[in-house]
C-alpha positions, -999 to 999 in steps of 0.1 A, spaced: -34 112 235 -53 85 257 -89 78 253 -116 79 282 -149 55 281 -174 56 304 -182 22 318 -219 12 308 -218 -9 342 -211 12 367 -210 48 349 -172 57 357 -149 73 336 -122 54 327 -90 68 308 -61 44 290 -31 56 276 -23 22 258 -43 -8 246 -61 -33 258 -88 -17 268 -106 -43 280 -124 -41 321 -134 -9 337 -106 -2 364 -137 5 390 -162 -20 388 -137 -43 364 -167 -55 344 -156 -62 309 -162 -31 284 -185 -43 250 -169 -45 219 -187 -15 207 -166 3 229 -133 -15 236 -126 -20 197 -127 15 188 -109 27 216 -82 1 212 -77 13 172 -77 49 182 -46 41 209 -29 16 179 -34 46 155 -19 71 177 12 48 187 21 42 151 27 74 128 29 71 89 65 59 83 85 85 63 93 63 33 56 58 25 50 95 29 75 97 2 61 75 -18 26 95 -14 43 125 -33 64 100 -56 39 76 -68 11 99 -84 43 111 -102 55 78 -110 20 68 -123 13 101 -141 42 95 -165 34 56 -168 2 65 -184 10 94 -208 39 73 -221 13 48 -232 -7 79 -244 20 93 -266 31 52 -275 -5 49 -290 -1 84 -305 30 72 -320 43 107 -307 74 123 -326 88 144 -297 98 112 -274 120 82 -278 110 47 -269 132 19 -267 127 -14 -255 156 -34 -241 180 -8 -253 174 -3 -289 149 26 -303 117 13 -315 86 35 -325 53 45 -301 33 17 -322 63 -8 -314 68 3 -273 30 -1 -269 29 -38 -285 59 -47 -264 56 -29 -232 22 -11 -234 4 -34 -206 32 -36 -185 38 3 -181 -1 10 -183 -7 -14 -152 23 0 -134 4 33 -139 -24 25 -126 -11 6 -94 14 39 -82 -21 58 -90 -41 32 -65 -11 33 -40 -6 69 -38 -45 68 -32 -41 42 -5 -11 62 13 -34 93 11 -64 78 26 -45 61 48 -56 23 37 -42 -8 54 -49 -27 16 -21 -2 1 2 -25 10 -6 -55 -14 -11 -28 -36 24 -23 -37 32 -61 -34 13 -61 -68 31 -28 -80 65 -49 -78 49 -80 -92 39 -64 -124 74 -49 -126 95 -81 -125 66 -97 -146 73 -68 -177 113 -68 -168 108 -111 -172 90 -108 -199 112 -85 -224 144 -107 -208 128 -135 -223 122 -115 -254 154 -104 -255 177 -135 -251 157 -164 -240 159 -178 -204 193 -161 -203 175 -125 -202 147 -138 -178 171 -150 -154 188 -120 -158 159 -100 -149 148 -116 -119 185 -118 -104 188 -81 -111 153 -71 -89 158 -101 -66 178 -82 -37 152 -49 -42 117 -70 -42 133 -87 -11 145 -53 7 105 -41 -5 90 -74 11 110 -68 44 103 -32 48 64 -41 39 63 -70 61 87 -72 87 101 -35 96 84 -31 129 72 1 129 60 -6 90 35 -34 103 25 -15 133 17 11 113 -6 -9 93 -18 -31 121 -34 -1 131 -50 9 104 -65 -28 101 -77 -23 136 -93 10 129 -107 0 98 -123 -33 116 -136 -11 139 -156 16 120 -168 -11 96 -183 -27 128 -197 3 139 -212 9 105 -227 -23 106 -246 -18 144 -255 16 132 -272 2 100 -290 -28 125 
């Protein structure tokens, strides 16, 4: 859908399809950055749709995050009707929460924050997730190491290493993945300047 401005110089309408918007096609005077930057987001935005795996993730992760935190609900509960085990062997709710509590709880509340993000269409979401999968291989490190030493961290980490890395390209370096949220960065950029000229 393109955009039309009208040019504060010489009062023509001017329509783009595509970014940069920068001169008036008339009177080619430059457009002001009240102008051009919103008008340049709004093209970005409209060239770069939500990719579908993240709108999976928008129905997946409140999910995800729900069940996170009522495990650690029915851990502190030490609830009867639901088996813990850590690291393969069946351990009470008290026992689960001491060794994994933290680990699920903040896993909860991160697929909360990034369903959130996905929702509101945030261009932060994605460090969000960069810190989802963080705190994963952190808690699947950690009960390695509990487990059997260095062996079991090792373990750990080569076992996640090939996902995280498949995660960090589609995050950073799947085109229409970074598009996606260099748009959003623009649009945000641009409405927190307007904000800030409309406050002045």
């Amino acid at each position: 859908m393109p955009v039309s401005l009208i040019c504060p110089s010489c009062g023509t309408a001017a329509t783009f399809q595509r970014p940069p918007v920068t001169t008036c096609p008339n009177c080619q005077a430059s457009f002001p950055a009240a102008l051009r930057q919103p008008a340049e987001a709004s093209l970005l935005r409209q060239n770069a749709p939500r990719p579908t795996l993240l709108t999976v993730g928008l129905y997946f992760a409140p999910a995800f995050g729900a069940m996170c935190l009522l495990g650690v609900l029915a851990a502190a509960t030490n609830a009867r009707f639901v088996n813990f085990t850590v690291n393969g062997e069946a351990v009470t709710g008290h026992e689960f929460l001491a060794t994994a509590g933290a680990g699920v709880a903040v896993m909860g509340v991160l697929a909360l924050a990034i369903a959130y993000g996905i929702w509101q269409e945030r261009s932060s979401t994605r460090w969000l997730m960069v810190g989802f999968w963080a705190a994963v291989v952190a808690m699947n490190v950690g009960l390695g190491w509990a487990n059997s030493g260095t062996n079991g961290a090792m373990s750990a980490i080569i076992s996640l290493a090939v996902f995280v890395l498949l995660v960090g390209w589609y995050l950073f370096g799947k085109e229409n993945v970074v598009e996606y949220y260099r748009a959003l960065g623009r649009e945000e950029s641009a409405r927190a300047g307007a904000a800030s000229k409309g406050g002045a």
